[in-house]
C-alpha positions as CSV (number, residue, x, y, z in Angstrom):
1,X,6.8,10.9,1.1
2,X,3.6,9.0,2.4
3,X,4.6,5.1,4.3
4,X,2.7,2.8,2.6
5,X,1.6,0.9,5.7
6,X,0.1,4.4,7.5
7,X,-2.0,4.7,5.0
8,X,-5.0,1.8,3.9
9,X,-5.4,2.6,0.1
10,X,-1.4,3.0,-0.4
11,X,-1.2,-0.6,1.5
12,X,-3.7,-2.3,-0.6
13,X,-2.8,-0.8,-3.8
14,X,1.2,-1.9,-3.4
15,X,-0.4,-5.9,-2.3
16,X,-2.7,-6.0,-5.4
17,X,0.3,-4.3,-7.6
18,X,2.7,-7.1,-6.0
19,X,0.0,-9.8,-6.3
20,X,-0.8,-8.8,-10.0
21,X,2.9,-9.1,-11.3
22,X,2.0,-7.3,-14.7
23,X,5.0,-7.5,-16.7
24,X,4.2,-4.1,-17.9
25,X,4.8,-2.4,-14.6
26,X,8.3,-1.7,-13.1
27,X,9.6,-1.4,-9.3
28,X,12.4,0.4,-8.5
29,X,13.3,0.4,-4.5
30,X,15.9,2.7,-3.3
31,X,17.6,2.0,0.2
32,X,16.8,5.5,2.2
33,X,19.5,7.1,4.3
34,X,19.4,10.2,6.3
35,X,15.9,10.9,4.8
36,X,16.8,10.8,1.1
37,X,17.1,7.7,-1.5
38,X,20.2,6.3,-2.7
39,X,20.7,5.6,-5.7
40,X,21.1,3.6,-7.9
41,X,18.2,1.6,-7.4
42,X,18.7,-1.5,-4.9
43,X,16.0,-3.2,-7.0
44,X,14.9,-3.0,-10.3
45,X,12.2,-5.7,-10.7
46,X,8.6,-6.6,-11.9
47,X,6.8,-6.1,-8.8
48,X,6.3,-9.4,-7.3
49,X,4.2,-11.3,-4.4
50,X,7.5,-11.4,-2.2
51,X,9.1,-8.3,-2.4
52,X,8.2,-7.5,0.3
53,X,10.2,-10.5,2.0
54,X,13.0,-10.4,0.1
55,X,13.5,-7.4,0.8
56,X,13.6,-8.1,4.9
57,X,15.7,-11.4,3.8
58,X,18.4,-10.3,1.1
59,X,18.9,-6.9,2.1
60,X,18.4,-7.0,5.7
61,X,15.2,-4.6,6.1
62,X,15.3,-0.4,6.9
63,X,13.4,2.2,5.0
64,X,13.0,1.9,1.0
65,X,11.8,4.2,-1.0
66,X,9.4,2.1,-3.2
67,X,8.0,3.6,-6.4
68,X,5.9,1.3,-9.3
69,X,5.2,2.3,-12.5
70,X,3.6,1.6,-15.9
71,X,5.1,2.8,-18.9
72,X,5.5,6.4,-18.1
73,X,2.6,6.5,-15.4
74,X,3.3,6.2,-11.8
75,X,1.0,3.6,-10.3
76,X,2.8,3.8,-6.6
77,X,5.1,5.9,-4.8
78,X,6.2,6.0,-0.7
79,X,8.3,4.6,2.1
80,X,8.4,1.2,3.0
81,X,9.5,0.8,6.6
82,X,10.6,-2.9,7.1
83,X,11.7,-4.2,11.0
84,X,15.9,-5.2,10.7
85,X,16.9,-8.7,10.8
């Protein structure tokens, strides 16, 4: 699974998806643990301009496996690495 933030068009692509806020897409972030996501989701969400926070804030950072999509087309998939509070 790619990190988002090593890689420039992965980063930009979840900012403008997360910027956008299409009702039409849907995010669903799994918590990662020992390499592999747990499920059920942790979030299950129209992607929106502070996920990113929120997720640092309400669920206190880690690695997230973060995958956007559009009906049946995925838009975004990789690891989100965010520093522990």
């Amino acid at each position: 699974m790619r990190d988002i933030f090593d890689d420039d068009i992965l980063s930009g692509r979840f900012f403008n998806l997360t910027d956008e806020a299409n009702p039409d897409d849907r995010c669903y972030v799994y918590r990662m643990k020992h390499g592999k996501p747990v499920r059920p989701a942790l979030v299950k969400c129209v992607p929106y301009p502070a996920l990113f926070d929120d997720l640092r804030d309400e669920h206190g950072g880690g690695d997230f496996q973060v995958m956007i999509r559009r009906g049946s087309t995925m838009l975004l998939s990789g690891l989100l690495r965010i520093a522990e509070s």
